[in-house]
C-alpha positions as a Markdown table, in Angstrom:
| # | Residue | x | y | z |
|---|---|---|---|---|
| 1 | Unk | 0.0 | 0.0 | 0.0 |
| 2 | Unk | 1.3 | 3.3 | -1.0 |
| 3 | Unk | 0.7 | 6.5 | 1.0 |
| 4 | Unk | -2.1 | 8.3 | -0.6 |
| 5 | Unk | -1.0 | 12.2 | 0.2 |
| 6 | Unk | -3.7 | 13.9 | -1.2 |
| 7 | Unk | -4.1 | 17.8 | -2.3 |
| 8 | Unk | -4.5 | 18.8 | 1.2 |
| 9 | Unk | -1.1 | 18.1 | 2.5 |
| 10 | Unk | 1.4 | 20.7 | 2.6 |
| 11 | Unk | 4.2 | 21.0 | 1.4 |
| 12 | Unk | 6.5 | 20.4 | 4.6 |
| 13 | Unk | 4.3 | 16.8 | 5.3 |
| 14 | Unk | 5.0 | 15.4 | 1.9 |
| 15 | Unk | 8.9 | 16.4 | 2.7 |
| 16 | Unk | 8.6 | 13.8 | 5.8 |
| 17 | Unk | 7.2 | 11.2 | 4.6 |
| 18 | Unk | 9.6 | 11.1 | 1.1 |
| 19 | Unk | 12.7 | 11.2 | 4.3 |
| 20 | Unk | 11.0 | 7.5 | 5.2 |
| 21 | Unk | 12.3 | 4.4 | 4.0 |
| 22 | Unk | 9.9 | 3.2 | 1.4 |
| 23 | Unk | 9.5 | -0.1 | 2.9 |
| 24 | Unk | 8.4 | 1.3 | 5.8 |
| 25 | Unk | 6.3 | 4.0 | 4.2 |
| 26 | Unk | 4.5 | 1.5 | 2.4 |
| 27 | Unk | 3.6 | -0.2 | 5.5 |
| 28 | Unk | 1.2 | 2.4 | 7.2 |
| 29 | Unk | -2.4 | 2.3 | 7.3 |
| 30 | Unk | -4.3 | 4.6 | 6.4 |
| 31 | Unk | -4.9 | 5.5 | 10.3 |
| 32 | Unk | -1.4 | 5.5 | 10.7 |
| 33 | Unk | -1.4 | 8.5 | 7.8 |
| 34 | Unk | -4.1 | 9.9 | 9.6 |
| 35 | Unk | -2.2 | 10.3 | 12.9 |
| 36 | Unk | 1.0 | 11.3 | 11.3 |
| 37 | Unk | -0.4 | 14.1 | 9.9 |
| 38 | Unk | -1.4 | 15.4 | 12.5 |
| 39 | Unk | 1.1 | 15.3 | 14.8 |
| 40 | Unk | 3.3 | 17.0 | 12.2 |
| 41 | Unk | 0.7 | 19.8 | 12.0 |
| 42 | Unk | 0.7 | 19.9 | 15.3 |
| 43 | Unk | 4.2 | 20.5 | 16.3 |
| 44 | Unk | 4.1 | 23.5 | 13.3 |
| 45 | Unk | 2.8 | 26.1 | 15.3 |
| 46 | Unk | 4.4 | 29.0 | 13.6 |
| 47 | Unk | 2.5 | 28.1 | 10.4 |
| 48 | Unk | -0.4 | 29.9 | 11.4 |
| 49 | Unk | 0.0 | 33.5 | 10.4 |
| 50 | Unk | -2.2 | 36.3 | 9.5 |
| 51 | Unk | -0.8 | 37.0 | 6.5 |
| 52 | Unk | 0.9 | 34.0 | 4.4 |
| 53 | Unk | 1.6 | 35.1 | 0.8 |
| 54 | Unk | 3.6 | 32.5 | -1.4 |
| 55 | Unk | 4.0 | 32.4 | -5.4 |
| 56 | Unk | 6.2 | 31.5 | -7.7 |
| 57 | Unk | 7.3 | 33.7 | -10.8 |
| 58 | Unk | 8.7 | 32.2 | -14.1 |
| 59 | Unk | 11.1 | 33.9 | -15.0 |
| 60 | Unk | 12.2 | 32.1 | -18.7 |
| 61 | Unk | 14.4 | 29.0 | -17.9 |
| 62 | Unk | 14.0 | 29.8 | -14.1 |
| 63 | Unk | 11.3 | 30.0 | -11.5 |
| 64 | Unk | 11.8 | 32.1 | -8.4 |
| 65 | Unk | 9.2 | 31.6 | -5.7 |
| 66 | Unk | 8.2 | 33.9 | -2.9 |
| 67 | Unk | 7.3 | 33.9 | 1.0 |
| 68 | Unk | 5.3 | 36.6 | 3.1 |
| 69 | Unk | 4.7 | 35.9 | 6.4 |
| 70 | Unk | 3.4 | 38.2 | 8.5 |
| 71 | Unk | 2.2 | 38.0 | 12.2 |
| 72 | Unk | 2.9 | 38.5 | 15.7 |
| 73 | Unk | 6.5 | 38.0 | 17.0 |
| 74 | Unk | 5.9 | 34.6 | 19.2 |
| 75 | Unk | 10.0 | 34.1 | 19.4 |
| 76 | Unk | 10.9 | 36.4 | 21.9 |
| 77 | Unk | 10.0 | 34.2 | 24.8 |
| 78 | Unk | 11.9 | 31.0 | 23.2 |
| 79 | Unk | 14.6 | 33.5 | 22.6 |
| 80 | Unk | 15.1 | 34.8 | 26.0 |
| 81 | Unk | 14.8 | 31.1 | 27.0 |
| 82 | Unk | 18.1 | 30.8 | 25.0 |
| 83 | Unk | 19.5 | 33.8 | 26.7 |
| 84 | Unk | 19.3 | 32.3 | 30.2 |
| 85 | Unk | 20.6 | 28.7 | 29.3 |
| 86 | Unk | 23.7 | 30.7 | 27.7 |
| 87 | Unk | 24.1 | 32.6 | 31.0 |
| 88 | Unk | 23.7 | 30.3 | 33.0 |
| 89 | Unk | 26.4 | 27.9 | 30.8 |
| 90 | Unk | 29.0 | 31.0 | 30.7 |
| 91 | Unk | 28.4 | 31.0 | 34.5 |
| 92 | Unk | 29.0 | 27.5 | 35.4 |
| 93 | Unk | 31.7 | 28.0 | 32.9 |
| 94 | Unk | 33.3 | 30.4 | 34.9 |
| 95 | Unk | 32.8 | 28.8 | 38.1 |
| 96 | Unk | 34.2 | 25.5 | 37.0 |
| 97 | Unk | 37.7 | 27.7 | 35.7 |
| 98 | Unk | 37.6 | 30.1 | 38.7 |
| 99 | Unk | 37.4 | 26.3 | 40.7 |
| 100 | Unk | 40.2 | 24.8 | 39.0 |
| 101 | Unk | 42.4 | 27.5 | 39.2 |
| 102 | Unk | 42.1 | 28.0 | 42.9 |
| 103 | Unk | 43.0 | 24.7 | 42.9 |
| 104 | Unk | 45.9 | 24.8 | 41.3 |
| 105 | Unk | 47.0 | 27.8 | 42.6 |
| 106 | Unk | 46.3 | 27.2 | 46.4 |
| 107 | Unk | 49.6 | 24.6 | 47.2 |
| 108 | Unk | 51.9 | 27.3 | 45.0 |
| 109 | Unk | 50.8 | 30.2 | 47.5 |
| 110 | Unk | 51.4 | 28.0 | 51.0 |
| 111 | Unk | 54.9 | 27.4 | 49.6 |
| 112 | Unk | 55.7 | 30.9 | 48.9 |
| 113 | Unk | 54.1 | 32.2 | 52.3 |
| 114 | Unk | 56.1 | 29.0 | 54.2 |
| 115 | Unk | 59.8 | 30.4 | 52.2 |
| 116 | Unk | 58.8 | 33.7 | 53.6 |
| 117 | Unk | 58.4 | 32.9 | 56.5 |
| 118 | Unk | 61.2 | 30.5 | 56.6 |
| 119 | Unk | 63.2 | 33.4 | 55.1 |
| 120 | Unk | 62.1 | 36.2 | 57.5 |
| 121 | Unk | 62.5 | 33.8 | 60.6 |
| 122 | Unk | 59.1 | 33.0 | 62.1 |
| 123 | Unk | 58.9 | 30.1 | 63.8 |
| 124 | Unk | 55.2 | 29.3 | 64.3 |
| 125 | Unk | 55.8 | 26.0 | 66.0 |
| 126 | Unk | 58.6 | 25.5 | 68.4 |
| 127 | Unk | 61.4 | 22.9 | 66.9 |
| 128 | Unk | 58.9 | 21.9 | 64.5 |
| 129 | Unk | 59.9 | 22.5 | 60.5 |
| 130 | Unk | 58.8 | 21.2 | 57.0 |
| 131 | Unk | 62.5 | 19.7 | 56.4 |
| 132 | Unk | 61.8 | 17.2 | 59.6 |
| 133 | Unk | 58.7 | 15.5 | 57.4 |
| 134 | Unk | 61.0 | 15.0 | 54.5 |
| 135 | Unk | 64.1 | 13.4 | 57.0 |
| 136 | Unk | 66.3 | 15.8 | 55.6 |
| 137 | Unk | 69.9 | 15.4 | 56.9 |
C-alpha cells in the first residue's frame, strides 16, 4: 500500500514522509497516515500567520518563488529562554575555571608564604619544621 497524500497536505508533510524508508512508508495504514499528519501539524505552530503570501514567478528557464509571512513575534519568549541557558552555561563555565584554578593555585601560595616565613625567621611551631617530614639530613 502506498501512501495516498492527497491535495490537502502541505508541502513540509510530503517532505517527511519522502525522508521515510519506502519499505516502511509502504507499510502504514491509512490510520497511521491519519495520525502522522497530525502530529506533524501539530508540532508546526508557527504556520499559522495572518498573512501568508507565497508564489512562484517564471522567469524564462527559471522560477523564483516567494514567502510573506506576517504576524505576531511569538519568538521572543523562546529567545530569552536561549538567553538564560547561555548565561547560566558561561556561569557554570566560569565557576568551574575560577574552581580549577584556585586549585591549582592554592599549594603554590602555602609554599611561597612558608619560604617567607622561613626566610624572614618565624617560627610558628617551636622545633617543629617542613625539612623534619622529609628526613632531611
Amino acid at each position: 500500500m502506498s501512501i495516498n497524500i492527497d491535495q490537502h497536505t502541505d508541502a513540509f508533510t510530503h517532505h517527511v514522509y519522502q525522508q521515510i524508508d519506502p519499505a516502511v512508508r509502504s507499510t502504514f495504514t491509512p490510520r497511521q497516515v491519519t495520525a502522522i499528519e497530525n502530529a506533524i501539524r501539530a508540532s508546526r505552530p508557527y504556520q499559522k500567520h495572518p498573512i501568508d503570501l507565497r508564489g512562484t514567478f517564471p522567469f524564462y528557464f527559471v522560477r523564483i518563488y516567494f514567502v510573506l509571512l506576517m504576524g505576531r513575534d511569538k519568538r521572543s519568549q523562546t529567545r530569552n529562554q536561549e538567553e538564560r541557558r547561555r548565561r547560566q552555561a558561561a556561569m557554570g563555565s566560569a565557576l568551574l575555571s575560577m574552581y580549577i584554578i584556585l586549585s591549582m593555585l592554592t599549594p603554590l601560595f602555602l609554599l611561597a608564604f612558608y619560604l617567607l616565613k622561613s626566610l624572614l625567621g618565624i617560627d610558628l611551631f617551636a622545633d617543629l619544621h617542613l625539612s623534619d617530614f622529609f628526613n632531611y639530613q
